[in-house]
N, C-alpha and C positions, 0 to 999 in steps of 0.2 A: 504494500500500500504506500502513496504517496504521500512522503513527509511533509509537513505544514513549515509554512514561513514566517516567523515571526514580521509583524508590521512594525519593525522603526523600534520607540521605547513605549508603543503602547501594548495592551495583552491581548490585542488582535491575531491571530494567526490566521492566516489564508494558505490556498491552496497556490503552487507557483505558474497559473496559469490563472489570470482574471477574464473573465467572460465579456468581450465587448456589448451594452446592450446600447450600441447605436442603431443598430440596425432595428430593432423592436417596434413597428408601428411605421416603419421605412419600405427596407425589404424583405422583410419577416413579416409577416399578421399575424395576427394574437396564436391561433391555432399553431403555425409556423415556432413561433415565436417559445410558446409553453413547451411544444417539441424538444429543441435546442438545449433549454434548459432544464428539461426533464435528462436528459442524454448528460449534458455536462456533471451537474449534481451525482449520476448515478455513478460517474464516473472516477467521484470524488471529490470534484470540483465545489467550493463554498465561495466565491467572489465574482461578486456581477458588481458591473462598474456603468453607471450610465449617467445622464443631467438634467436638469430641469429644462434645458431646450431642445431634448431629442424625440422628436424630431421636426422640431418647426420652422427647417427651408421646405417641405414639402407643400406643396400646393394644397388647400385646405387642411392643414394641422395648424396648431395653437402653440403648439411645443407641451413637454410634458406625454406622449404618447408612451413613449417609451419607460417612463414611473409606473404607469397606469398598469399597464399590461403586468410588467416583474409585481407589482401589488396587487393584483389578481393572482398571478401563479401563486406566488406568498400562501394567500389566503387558502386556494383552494387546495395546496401540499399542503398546509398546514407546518411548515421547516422554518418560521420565520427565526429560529432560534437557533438553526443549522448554518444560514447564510450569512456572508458578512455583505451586507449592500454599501455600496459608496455612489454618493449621487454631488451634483456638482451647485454652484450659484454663480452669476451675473449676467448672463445670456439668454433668460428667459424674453422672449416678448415684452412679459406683463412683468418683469419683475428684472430690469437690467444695472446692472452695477453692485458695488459694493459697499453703500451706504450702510450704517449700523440697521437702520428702517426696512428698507430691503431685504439685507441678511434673512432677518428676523423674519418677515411675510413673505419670503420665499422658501423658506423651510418649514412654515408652517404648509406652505402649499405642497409642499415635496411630502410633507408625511401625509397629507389627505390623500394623494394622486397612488403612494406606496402602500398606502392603509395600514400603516404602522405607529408606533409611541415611540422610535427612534431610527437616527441613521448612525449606521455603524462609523462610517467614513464620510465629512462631507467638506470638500472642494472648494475654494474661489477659482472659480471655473478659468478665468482669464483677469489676471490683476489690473486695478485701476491704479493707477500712481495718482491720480490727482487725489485720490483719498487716503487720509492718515493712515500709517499700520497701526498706529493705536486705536480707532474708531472701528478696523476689521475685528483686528483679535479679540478687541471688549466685543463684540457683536457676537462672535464664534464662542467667544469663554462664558457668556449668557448660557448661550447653548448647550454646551455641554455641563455647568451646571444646575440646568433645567430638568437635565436628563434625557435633551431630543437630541442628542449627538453626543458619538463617543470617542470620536478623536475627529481629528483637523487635519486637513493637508493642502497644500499647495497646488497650481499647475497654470503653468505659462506665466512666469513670473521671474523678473529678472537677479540672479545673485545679493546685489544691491539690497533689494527690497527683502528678498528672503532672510537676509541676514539680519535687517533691520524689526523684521518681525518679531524673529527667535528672539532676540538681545530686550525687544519690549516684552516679550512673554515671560524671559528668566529672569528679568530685573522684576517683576510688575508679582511673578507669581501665578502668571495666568495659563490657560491651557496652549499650549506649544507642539506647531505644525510637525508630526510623524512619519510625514510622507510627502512625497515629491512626484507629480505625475508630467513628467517630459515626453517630447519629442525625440523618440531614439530608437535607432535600430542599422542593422549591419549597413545599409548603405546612406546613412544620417547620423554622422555619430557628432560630427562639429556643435550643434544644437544644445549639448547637456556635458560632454567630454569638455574637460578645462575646469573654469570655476563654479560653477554649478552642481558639477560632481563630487568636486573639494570638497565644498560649503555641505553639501549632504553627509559625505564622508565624515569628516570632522565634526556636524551636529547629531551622528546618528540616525539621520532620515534614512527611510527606505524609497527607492526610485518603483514606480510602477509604470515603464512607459507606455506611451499611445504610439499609435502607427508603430507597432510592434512588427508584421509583415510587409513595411512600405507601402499601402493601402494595396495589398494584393502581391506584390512585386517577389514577393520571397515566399511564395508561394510554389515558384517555379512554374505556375501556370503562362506566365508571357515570357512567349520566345520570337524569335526575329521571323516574321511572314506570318505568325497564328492570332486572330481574331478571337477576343474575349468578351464575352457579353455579361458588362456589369457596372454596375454604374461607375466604378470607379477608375476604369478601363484605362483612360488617357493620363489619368496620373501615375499608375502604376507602370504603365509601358514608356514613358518619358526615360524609364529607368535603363530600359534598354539603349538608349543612345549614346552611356555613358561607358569611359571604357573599367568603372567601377563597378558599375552594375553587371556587365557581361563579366568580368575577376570573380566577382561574389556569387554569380548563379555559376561559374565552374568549380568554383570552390565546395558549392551544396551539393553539387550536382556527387560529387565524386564523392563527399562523407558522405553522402546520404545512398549513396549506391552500396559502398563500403559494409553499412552498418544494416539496408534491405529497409529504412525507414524513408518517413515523405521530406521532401525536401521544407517544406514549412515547420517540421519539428528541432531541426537540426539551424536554423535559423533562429527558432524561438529559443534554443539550447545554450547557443554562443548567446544570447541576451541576458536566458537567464544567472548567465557564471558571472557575468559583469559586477565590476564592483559596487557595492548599492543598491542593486538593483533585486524586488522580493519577485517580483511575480509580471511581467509582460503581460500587455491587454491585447485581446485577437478576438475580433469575433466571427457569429457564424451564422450564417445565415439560413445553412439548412444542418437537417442531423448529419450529412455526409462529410459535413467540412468538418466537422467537429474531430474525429480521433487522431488527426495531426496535429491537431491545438493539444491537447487534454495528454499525449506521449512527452508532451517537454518533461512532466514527471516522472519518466520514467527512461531518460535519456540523459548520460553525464557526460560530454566531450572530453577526450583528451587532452592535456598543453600541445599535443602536437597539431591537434585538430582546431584548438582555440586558435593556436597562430595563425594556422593557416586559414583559418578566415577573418581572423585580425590582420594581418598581411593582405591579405586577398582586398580588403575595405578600405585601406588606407586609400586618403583621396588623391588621385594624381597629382603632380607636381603642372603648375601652369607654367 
């Protein structure tokens, strides 16, 4: 059975594969949707990561679809005590920014949507600098002494501010971000690699990054001349044009032939050894993408293999 990952210095443990639920209420529907997550959970899986605005680019959605649905499945498993949910703020529609006011009426909307009395994990989805980190964290440390949230975490926020947070939360006594959810993966490591990574290392954060597969790209579904039908198609295949991406899909292509597993395992593999970093976000759209996600448990790289797709990744020289 797959060992649990401690989250950061809270007594969160998750499973080292977090469940994307962007897609929930996008390209999944409910039925889809409970599928997925019935498959992941059984699989051992306890971390579904989603926001209070997924998914409201879609043409009649409000945002919030994606709550709705994981607070349905919740309800009707009856596991709400099993999962660790982490859901996110500032990007709603109805509820943008990171005002103390905000905070506060977007996490009350995120427990009605989840139909829950708490969230495990919950997010500034994307940091506002023009608002104090002491108006956040007091807004967050409300929270969590309320009891509607059990830890705090960061994402897309720049070192600066991160740091600025922690140092008001250790001086003040207040609840202090545990987690760090970045943009990172084999062919985007520039984004969180450097000071970002430091600043986690040295406060303890756990890293859970997003675009864990490069939206699709490490999947080893896009090859040069083959047509992929999925919404995320032209971001992922941009990836091919690079002589980075073609190194990293030779790289997978070979441990993954090597070892008889999918090449999206062995991508999410080298993610997960990364320093900091608990558990990589992937999601899935149907039950069949799923046992390539849910294998990074049960898949440890070698340093020879690490290298070589840390070699393989490094960015060209211009």
């Amino acid at each position: 059975m797959t060992s649990l990952r401690k989250l950061g210095s809270s007594d969160l443990e998750v499973f080292p594969l977090a469940l994307g639920g962007n897609v929930f209420g996008w390209t999944a529907d409910e039925a889809q949707s409970f599928a997925v997550l019935d498959a992941y959970t059984a699989a051992g899986g306890n971390f579904v990561d989603t926001a209070d605005s997924y998914s409201a680019w879609i043409e009649g959605n409000q945002g919030g679809e994606s709550e709705t649905i994981i607070g349905k499945w919740l309800k009707a498993r009856g596991n709400r005590s099993d999962v660790v949910v982490a859901t996110k703020v500032s990007q709603h529609p109805e509820y943008q920014g990171l005002t103390a006011a905000n905070i506060k009426a977007a996490a009350d909307a995120s427990l009605r949507r989840l139909d829950t009395d708490h969230i495990d994990l919950y997010y500034t989805h994307f940091d506002q600098p023009e608002v104090p980190v002491e108006e956040i964290i007091g807004a967050l440390d409300e929270l969590v002494k309320a009891g509607k949230v059990r830890a705090i975490a960061a994402s897309n926020i720049t070192p600066e501010r991160l740091q600025a947070s922690l140092d008001f939360s250790d001086r003040e006594g207040l609840a202090r971000y545990v987690a760090l959810q970045p943009h990172y993966n084999l062919v985007s490591r520039d984004t969180y690699e450097g000071p970002l990574q430091d600043l986690a290392a040295r406060s303890g954060l756990a890293a859970v990054p997003y675009f864990a597969l490069a939206k699709g790209f490490l999947t080893g579904k896009y090859r040069p001349g083959t047509t992929v039908e999925s919404a995320r198609a032209e971001g992922a295949g941009a990836y091919l044009e690079t002589p980075q991406g073609v190194r990293v899909l030779a790289a997978l292509d070979e441990i993954a032939g090597a070892r008889g597993v999918e090449v999206a395992t062995v991508a999410l593999a080298w993610l997960a050894a990364r320093p900091t970093v608990a558990a990589p976000i992937a999601s899935a759209r149907t039950v069949e993408q799923l046992p390539a996600l849910v294998a990074v448990g049960d898949v440890t790289l070698t340093d020879e293999e690490l290298t070589k797709l840390t070699e393989a990744s490094e960015a060209s020289e211009a």
